[in-house]
Structure formats: structure tokens, C-alpha cells
FIVO-94673 format. One record per residue (C-alpha): x negated, y, z negated; residue number from 1. Coordinates in Angstrom, 1 decimal, padded with zeros to 4 digits, always signed. Layout:
REM FIVO-94673
     c1     c2     c3 seq
      X      Y      Z NUM
...
END
This chain:
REM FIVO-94673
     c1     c2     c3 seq
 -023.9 +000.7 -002.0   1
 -023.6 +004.2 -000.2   2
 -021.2 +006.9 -001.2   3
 -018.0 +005.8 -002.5   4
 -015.6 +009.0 -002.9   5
 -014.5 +010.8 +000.4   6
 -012.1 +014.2 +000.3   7
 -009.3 +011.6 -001.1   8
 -010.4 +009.1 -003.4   9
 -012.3 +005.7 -002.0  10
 -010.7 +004.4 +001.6  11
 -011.4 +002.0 +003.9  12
 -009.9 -000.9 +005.2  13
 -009.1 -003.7 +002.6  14
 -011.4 -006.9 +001.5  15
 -013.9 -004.8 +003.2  16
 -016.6 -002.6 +001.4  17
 -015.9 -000.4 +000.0  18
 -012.0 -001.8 -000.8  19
 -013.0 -005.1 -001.8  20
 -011.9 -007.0 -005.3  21
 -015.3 -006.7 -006.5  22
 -015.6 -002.1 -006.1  23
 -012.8 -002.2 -007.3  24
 -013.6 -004.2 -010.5  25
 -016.8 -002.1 -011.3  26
 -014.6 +001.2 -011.1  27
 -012.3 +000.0 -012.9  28
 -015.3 -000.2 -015.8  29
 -016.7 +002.9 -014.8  30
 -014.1 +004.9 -015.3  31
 -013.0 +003.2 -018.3  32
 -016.2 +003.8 -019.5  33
 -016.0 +007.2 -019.2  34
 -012.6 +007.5 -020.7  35
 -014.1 +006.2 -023.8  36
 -016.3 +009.0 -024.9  37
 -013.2 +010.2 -027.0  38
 -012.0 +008.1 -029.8  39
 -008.6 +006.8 -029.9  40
 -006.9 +004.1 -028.7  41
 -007.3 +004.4 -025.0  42
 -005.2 +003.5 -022.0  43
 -005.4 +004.3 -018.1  44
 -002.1 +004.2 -015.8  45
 -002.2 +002.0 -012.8  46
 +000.3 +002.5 -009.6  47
 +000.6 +001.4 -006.2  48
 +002.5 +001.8 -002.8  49
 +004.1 -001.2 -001.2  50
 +001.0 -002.6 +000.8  51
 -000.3 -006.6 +001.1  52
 -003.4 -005.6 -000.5  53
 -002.3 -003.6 -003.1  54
 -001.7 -006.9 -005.7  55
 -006.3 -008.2 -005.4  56
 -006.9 -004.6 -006.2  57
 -004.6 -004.0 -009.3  58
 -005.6 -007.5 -010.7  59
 -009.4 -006.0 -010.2  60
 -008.8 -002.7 -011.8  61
 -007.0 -004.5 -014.6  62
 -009.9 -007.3 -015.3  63
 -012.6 -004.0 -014.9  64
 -010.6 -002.0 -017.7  65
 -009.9 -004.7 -019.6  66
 -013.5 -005.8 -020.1  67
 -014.3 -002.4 -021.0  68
 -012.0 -001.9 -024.3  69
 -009.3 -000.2 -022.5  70
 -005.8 -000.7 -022.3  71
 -004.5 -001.1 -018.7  72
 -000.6 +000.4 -018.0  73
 +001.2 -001.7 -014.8  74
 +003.8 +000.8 -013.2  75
 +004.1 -000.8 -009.8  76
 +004.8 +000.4 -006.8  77
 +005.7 +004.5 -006.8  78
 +004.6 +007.7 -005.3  79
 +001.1 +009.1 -005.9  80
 +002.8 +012.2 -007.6  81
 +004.8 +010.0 -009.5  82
 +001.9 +008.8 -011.2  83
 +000.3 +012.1 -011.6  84
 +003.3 +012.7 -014.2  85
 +003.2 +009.1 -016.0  86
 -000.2 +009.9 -016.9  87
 +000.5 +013.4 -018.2  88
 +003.8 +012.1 -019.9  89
 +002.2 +008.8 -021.7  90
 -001.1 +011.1 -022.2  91
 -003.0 +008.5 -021.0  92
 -006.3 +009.0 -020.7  93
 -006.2 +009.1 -016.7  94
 -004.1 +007.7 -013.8  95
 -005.5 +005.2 -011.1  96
 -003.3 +005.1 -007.6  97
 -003.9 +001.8 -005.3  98
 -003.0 +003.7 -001.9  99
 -004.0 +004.6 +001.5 100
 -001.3 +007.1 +002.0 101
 -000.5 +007.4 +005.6 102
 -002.9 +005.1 +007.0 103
 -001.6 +001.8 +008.1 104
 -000.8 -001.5 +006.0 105
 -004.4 -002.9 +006.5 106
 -006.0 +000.1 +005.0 107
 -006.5 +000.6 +001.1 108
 -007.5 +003.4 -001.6 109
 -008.7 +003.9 -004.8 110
 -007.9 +007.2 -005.9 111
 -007.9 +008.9 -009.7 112
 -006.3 +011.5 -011.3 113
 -007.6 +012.8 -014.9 114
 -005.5 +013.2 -018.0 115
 -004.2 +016.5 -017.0 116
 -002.6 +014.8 -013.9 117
 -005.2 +016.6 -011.4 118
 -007.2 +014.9 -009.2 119
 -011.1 +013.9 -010.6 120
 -013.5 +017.0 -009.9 121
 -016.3 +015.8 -007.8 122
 -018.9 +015.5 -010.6 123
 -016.9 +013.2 -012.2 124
 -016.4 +010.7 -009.3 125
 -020.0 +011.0 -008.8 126
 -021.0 +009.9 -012.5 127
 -018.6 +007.0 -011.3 128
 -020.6 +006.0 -008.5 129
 -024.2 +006.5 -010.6 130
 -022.7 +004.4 -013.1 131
 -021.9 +001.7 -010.8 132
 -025.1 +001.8 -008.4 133
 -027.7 +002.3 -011.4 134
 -026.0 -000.7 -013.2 135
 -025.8 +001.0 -016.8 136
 -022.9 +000.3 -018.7 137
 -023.3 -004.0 -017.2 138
 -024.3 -005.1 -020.2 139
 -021.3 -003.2 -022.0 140
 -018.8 -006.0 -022.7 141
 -016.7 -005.6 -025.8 142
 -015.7 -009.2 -027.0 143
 -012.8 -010.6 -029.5 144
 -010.3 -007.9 -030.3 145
 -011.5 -005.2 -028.4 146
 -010.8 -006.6 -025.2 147
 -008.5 -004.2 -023.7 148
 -004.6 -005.5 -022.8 149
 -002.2 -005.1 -019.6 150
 +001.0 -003.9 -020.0 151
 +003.9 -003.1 -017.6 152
 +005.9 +000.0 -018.2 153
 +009.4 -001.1 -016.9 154
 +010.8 +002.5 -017.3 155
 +008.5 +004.2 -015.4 156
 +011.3 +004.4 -012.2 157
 +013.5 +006.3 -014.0 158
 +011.2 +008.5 -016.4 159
 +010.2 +010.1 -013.2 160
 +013.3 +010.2 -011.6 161
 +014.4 +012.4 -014.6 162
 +012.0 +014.1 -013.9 163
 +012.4 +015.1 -010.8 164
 +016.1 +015.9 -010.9 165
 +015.2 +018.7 -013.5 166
 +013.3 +020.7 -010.9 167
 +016.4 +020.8 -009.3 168
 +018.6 +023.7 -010.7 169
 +021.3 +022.9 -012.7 170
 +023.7 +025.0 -011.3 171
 +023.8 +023.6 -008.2 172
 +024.6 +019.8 -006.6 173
 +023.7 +018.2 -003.3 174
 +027.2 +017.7 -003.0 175
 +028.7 +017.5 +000.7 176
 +025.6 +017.0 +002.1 177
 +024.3 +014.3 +003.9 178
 +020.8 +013.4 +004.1 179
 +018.9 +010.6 +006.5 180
 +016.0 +009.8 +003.7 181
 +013.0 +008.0 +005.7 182
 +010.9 +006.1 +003.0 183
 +008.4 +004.7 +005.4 184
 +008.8 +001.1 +003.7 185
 +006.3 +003.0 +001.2 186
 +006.4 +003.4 -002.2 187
 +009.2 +005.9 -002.5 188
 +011.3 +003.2 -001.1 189
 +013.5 +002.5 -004.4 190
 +013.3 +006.1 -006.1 191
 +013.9 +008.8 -003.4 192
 +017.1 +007.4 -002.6 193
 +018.2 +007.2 -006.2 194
 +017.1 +010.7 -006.7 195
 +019.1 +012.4 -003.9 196
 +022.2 +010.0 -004.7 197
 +022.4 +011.0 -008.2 198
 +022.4 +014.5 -007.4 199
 +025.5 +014.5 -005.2 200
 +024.2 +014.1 -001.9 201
 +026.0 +011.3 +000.6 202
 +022.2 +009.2 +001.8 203
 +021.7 +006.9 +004.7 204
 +018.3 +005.6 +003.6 205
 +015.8 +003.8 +006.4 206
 +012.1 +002.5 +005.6 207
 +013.4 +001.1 +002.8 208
 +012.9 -002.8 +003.2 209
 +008.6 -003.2 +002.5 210
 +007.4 -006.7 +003.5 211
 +003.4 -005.6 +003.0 212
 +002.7 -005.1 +006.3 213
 +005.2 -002.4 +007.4 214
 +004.0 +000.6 +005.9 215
 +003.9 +003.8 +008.3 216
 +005.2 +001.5 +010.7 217
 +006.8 +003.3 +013.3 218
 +008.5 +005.4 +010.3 219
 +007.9 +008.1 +008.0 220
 +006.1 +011.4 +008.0 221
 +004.3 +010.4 +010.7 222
 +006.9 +008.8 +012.8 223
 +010.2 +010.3 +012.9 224
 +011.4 +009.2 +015.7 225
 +013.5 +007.1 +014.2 226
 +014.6 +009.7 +011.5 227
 +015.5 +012.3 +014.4 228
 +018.2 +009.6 +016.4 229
 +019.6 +008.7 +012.9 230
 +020.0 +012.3 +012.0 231
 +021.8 +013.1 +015.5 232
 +023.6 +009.9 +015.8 233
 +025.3 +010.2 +012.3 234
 +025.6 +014.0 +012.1 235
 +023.7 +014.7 +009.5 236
 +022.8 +017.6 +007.9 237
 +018.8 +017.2 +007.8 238
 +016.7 +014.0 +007.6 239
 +013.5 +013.7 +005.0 240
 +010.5 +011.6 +005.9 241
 +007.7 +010.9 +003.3 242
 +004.5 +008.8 +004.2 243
 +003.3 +005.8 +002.6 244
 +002.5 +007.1 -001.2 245
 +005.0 +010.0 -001.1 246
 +002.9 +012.8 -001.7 247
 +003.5 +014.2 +001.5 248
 +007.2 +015.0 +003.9 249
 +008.7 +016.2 +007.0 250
 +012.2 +017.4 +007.3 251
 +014.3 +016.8 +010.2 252
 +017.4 +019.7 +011.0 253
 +020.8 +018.5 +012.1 254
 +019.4 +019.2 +016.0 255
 +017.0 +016.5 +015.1 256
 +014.1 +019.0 +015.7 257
 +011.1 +018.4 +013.3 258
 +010.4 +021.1 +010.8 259
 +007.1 +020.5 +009.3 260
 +004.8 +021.9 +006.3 261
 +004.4 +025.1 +007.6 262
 +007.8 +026.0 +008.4 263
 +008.3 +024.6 +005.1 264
 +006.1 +027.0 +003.2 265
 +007.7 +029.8 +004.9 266
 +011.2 +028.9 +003.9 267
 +010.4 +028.7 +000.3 268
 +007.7 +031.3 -000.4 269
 +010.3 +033.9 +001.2 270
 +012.8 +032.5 -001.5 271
 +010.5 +032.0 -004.0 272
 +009.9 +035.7 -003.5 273
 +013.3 +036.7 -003.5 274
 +013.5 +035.6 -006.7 275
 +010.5 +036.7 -008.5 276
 +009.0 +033.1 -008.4 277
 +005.9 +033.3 -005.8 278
 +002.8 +034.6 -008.3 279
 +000.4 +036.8 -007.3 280
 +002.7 +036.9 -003.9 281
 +000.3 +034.9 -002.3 282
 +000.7 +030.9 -000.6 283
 -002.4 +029.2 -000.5 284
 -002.7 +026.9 +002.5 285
 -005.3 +025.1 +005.0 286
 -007.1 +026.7 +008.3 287
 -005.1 +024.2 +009.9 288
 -002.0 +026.1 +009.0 289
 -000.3 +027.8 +012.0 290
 -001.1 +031.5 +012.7 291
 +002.8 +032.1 +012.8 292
 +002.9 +031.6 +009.1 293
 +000.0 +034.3 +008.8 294
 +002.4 +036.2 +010.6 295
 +005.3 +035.7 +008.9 296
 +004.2 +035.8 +005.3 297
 +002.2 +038.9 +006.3 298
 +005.4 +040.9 +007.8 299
 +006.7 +040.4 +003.8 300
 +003.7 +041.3 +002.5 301
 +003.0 +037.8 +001.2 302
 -000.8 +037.2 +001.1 303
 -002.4 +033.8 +003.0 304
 -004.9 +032.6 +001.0 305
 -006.7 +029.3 +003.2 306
 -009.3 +026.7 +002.6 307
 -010.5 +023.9 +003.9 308
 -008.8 +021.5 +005.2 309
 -007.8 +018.4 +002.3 310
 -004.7 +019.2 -000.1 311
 -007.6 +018.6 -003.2 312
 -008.8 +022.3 -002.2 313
 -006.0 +023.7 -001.9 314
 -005.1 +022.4 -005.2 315
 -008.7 +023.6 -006.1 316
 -007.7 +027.5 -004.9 317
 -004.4 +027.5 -006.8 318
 -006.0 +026.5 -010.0 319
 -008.9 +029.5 -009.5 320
 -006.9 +031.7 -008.4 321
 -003.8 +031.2 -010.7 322
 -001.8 +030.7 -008.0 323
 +001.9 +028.2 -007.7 324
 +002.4 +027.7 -004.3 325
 +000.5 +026.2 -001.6 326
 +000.4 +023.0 +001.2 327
 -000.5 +021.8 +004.6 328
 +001.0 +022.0 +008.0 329
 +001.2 +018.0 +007.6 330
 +003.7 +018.3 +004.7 331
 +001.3 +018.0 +001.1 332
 +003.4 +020.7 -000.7 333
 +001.9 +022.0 -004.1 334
 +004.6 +023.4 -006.6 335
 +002.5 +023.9 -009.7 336
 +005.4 +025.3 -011.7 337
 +006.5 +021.5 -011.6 338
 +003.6 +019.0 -010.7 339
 -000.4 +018.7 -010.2 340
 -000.1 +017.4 -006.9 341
 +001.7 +017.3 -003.6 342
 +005.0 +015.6 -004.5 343
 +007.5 +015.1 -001.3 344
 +010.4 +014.2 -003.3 345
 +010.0 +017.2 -005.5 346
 +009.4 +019.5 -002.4 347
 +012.4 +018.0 -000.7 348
 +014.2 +019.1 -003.9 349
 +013.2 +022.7 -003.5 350
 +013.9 +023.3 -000.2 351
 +017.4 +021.5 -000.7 352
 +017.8 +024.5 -003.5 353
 +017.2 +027.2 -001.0 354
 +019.3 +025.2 +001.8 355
 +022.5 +025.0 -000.7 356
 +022.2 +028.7 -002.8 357
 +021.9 +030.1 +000.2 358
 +024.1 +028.4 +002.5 359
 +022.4 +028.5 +005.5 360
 +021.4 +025.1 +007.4 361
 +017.8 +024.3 +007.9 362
 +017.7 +024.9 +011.8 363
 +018.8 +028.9 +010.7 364
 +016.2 +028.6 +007.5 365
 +013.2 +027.4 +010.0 366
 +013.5 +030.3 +012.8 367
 +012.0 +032.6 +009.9 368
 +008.8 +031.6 +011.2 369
 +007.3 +031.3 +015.0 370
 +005.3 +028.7 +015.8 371
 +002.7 +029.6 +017.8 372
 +001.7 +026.9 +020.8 373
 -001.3 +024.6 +019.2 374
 -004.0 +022.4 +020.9 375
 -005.9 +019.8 +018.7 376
 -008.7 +017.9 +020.6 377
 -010.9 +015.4 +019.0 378
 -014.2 +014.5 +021.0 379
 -016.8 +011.7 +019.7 380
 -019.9 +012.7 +019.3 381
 -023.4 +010.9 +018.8 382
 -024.4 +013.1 +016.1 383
 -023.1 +016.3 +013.8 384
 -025.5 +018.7 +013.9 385
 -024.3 +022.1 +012.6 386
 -022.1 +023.9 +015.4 387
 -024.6 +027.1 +015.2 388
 -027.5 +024.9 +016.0 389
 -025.7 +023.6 +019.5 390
 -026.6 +027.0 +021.4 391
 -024.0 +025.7 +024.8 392
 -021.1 +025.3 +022.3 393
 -021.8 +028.6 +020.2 394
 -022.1 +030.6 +023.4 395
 -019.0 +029.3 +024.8 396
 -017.0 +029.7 +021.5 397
 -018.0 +033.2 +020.9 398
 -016.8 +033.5 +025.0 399
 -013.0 +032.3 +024.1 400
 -012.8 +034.0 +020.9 401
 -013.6 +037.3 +022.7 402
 -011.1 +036.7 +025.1 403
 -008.6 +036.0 +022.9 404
 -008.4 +039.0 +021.3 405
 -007.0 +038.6 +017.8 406
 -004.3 +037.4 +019.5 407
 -004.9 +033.3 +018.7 408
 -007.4 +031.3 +016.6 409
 -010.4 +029.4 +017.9 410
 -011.2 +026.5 +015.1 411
 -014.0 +024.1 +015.4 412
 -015.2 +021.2 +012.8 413
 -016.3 +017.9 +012.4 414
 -014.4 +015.3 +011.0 415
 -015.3 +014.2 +007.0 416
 -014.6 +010.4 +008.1 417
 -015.5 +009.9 +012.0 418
 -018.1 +010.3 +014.4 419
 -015.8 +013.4 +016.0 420
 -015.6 +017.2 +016.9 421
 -011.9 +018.7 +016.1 422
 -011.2 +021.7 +018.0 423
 -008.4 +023.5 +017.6 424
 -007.0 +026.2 +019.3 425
 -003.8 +028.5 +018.8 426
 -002.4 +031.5 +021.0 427
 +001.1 +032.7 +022.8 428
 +000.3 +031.0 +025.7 429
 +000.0 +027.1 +025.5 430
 -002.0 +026.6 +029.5 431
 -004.4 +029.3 +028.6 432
 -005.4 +027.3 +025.3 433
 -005.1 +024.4 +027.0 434
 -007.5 +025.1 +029.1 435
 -010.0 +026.8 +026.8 436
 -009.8 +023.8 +024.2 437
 -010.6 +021.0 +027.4 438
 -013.6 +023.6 +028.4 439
 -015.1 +023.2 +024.9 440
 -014.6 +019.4 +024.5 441
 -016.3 +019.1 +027.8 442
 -019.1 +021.7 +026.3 443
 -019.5 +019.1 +023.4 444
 -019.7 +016.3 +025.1 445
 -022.3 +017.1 +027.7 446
 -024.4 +018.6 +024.4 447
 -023.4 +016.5 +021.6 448
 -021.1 +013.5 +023.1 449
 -021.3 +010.1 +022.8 450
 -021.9 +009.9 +026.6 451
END
């Protein structure tokens, strides 16, 4: 069967392996299976985003839990953080999200989140898989009354829209502010609006009318175009944009310039600092991350703490570290005062606290933090042999790095999913970068490349 679990749960494209009816069934047991080795009545918390394919795979899950003695608990469709809290709140024994986040509509995911609301530690996900390829627990099949049941939790909406409105202090109100909310015809279609609405802000919500097939579709996180022109062309004060499961968003100023994670992180671990929140003083985030929030954070003696790039280690770092703060540059924010995960609805919450106690719009928030110009460059390749073992590329890196001079950022990897070479490349002047980064991609291809 191959490896199941990637940095992000199980992905693929759907009704092929490894998203097919049939996986899906078989972890479905597998994890029941191993949410069984405590005694009690136990129960695992299924939730979806808005795509086609979402309804074979719930029935699957369902029918694999089912036939293992558990119960199964139907939420629908809602954000991936959003079923991070269900879990914790019902103290079901884990959570199960149907969702290919940001990918589009023809894509699908299975990814898992344990008890505690965190994402499943690697060992655990790989006693999934042994379960499933060695073919142990097949003969397992509880019969008569301890056949697990489905039930749907017709609450679940507004359980975690309470929620989230009491991360938002109580002192203060959205009121006289209006927001352009981007849903990306994803999951947080029905409760992001809600949530701002009911905390005084005037919404014009897009990406809000799901057919299946129009996830990510020329909206959300990763499209907001269409978010920008509404923001200019109704004089708002900022837009939001979430992708397809929520866990992730972009903001939008009144300009209709984008303000991504980054920016993001610098805004509110300034505040959080301001007010004795930010632990450790210290913001764990990705090498992705832009050197300008280095630079930033560093000038207020905040510490940058970064990992790999995949919001699971940053979550992993926070946890070790006893840190509350962290995220990418693509908009996963991690407030572990309030939630396990990235949450874009909560994030939007928080920055909309430091936008209204301080009075200050986000374009004058944002220009706390420089962005320095950024090249990303992705170059197939036959083959991923360790970077120190391709002498050409090695020799040429060490060459830019010296010439830049501490004074940029020279980042090279392979991609966890694809046959490519990511370089990335980051300095104060965007030609001089430019032309270092299409140098290197032209090292890797005549070494490594696909030809």
C-alpha cells in the first residue's frame, strides 16, 4: 500500500489511492481500534469542509468505526480548528477532519487529531498504517450490540462559535467596523460570518455559496483578488480570507494591499508583549518566514525561534519549548492560550483586538515590519539526493551566501510531496536575488534536473 501519512495527514486526489472509500474505511478501523485500548464508552468526532467528495469518505469512516465498536459523531461541514475543540469539548476520544485544505475541490484528506485536540504524533499514524498493511485487527468485528452508532451533533455550529467569541475580549466590540470576510466557499462558509456579525462588526461576506466543486476557487487565502476590489470598492476597513478548512488566513487593509502571516505575527507578538502575554518572549515560526520579522522582533528583543517548514512542527516547538505563539508566512497562526491548532477565525479575532484597543488601522499596524524582497523558485528534478552530495550546487551556494553577507538568506530544500528543488532566496535588493536564485535553478537542473 506505501506510506499513507505525509507532513498533514493522508492527501491525494479523491477515489484515487490513497483517498479512495475503501483507505478510508480501514482507518477508520484502525484508529478506532486504537482508541479502544481504554475502557469506556468510546466515540470519535468526524468533520468536513464543503468538497464533492467529502460525503464517500464520511460514509467510509463511519462504516470503519462503526464495525469496530465505536461510536461515530457527524458534525458536518466546519473548520479544521473547529474540530480540534469539539473533540476536546465532547472528550471524545479523537477527532477525524475530511479536508484537503487549500488544495482544490478534486483533492481530499484524511487528517486526525488525538483527544487533547493536537494533531497525531508520527508514531501513532504509523501504528495506523502497520495496522492496516499487516491486516491485524481484520478479523476484529464486534457483532449485536456492540456495533458502534452514528450520530449528528446539530449544535456543533454554535458550540464553537461561543467559543470563539470568548477569545475576543469582553471589553471591547467590532462595532463600526466593516469587514469583507472571504470564506473560499469552504467550510467556514456559515460560521465566520456569524462570528464577526455577532460581535458588532457590519460583514460583506463572499465565498460563501459551496456547490462541491468551488473550493479555493479563484477565492480565499490563496486568491484574494477578489477580496482586495471588494475591500476598495466598498470602503472597507480590512478584508479576511481563510482557505478551504479554515485553519489558515490573510488579511487585506483598507488600500486593498495583502498583509500576510508574517506581518501578522509581528503585529500581535509586539502587542502580546505590550501586555505581558508573549511567554518566554519568543514567536516560533517557519524558515520560510521573512527575514524582516527576524528583524523586527529582534529590534524588541523578541526571540525567533524557526523550524521546518509544516505548521505540525511549529506546533511541535511550542509544545517543547513551552511556548504560545507561533505561525507561517502563509497565514497557519498558533495561539495556544486558546486552541491546539492554527485557527483563522480565532487569529482574525486577535488581530481585530489589537486593531480596535489600539485604534490604529491595519495598513499603520503592518509597516511595523519590512518585508524584505523574496524569490521562491521550484525546479523538477529526476532524483533528491542530499544537497551536500551535488558538489556543483554546494559550491555555488556557499558562492551566493558569501556574497550576501548576512545581509539576506539563501534557503534550499526539496519538496515533502513532489519531484522538486525549492530555493528560496531573500535580500534588500530584489534583481540581485533574482539573479542569484535563476543561477542556482539552472545549477540544479544541469546536475539534478529532469532534463
Amino acid at each position: 500500500m506505501g506510506k499513507l501519512f505525509g507532513t498533514d495527514g493522508v492527501r491525494g486526489t479523491a477515489n484515487i489511492h490513497p483517498i479512495t472509500a475503501e483507505v478510508a474505511l480501514q482507518i477508520g478501523r484502525a484508529a478506532a481500534y486504537i482508541c479502544k485500548e481504554k475502557e469506556h464508552r468510546h466515540k470519535i468526532v468526524i468533520g468536513k469542509d464543503t468538497r464533492l467528495s467529502g460525503y464517500m469518505l464520511e460514509s467510509a469512516l463511519v462504516s470503519g468505526i462503526c464495525s469496530m465498536g465505536v461510536d461515530a459523531l457527524l458534525i458536518g461541514p466546519m473548520p479544521t480548528p473547529g474540530i480540534a475543540f469539539i473533540t476536546r469539548s465532547m472528550r471524545a476520544d479523537a477527532g477525524m477532519v475530511i479536508s484537503a485544505s487549500h488544495n482544490p475541490f478534486q483533492d481530499n484528506g484524511i487528517k486526525i487529531f488525538s483527544r487533547d485536540g493536537f494533531k497525531l504524533p508520527d508514531q501513532v499514524e504509523d501504528r495506523i498504517e502497520e495496522l492496516i498493511l499487516n491486516q491485524t485487527i481484520d478479523q476484529l468485528r464486534p457483532t449485536a450490540n456492540e456495533i458502534g452508532k452514528a450520530f449528528r451533533i446539530d449544535d456543533a455550529n454554535g458550540r464553537y462559535i461561543v467559543f470563539l467569541k470568548n477569545t475576543f475580549p469582553d471589553h471591547l466590540t467590532l462595532e463600526g467596523l466593516k469587514l469583507v470576510v472571504d470564506c473560499g466557499n469552504g467550510a467556514a462558509y456559515r460560521i465566520a460570518p456569524m462570528v464577526f456579525t455577532e460581535l458588532g462588526a457590519k460583514v460583506i461576506s463572499i465565498g460563501i455559496d459551496p456547490d462541491g466543486q468551488n473550493i479555493n476557487s479563484g477565492c480565499g487565502s490563496l486568491h484574494p483578488e477578489k477580496l482586495q476590489e471588494t475591500v476598495v470598492r466598498e470602503k472597507a476597513d480590512l478584508g479576511i480570507a481563510f482557505d478551504g478548512d479554515a485553519d489558515r488566513v490573510i488579511f487585506v487593509d483598507h488600500s486593498g494591499r495583502v498583509v500576510d502571516g508574517d506581518q501578522i505575527m509581528a503585529v500581535c507578538a509586539l502587542a502580546m508583549q505590550r501586555t505581558g502575554q508573549l511567554r518566554k518572549n519568543a514567536v516560533v515560526a517557519t524558515v520560510m518566514s521573512n527575514m524582516g520579522l527576524e528583524k523586527t522582533l529582534s529590534a524588541n528583543q523578541i526571540e525567533l525561534i524557526r523550524t521546518q517548514v509544516g505548521d505540525r512542527y511549529v506546533v511541535e516547538e511550542m509544545r517543547a519549548g513551552n511556548y504560545n505563539f507561533g505561525g507561517e508566512q502563509s497565514g497557519h497562526l498558533i495561539f495556544m492560550d486558546h486552541n491546539t491548532t492554527g485557527d483563522g477565525i480565532l487569529s482574525a479575532l486577535q488581530l481585530l483586538s489589537v486593531i480596535v484597543s489600539e485604534g490604529k488601522p491595519l495598513a499603520e499596524l503592518a509597516t511595523v515590519m519590512e518585508i524584505f524582497p523574496q524569490v521562491l523558485l521550484n525546479v523538477a528534478v529526476r532524483q533528491k539526493p542530499p544537497v551536500d552530495e551535488v558538489p556543483a550546487l554546494r559550491r555555488h551556494m556557499t558562492e551566493v551566501e558569501k556574497e550576501l553577507k548576512g545581509e539576506g538568506r539563501l534557503l534550499i530544500r526539496y519538496s515533502g510531496t513532489e519531484n522538486k528543488l525549492r530555493i528560496m532566496l531573500e535580500g534588500d535588493n530584489y534583481d540581485r536575488i533574482k539573479n542569484h536564485a535563476e543561477a542556482l535553478a539552472e545549477t540544479v537542473r544541469q546536475a539534478i534536473g529532469q532534463g
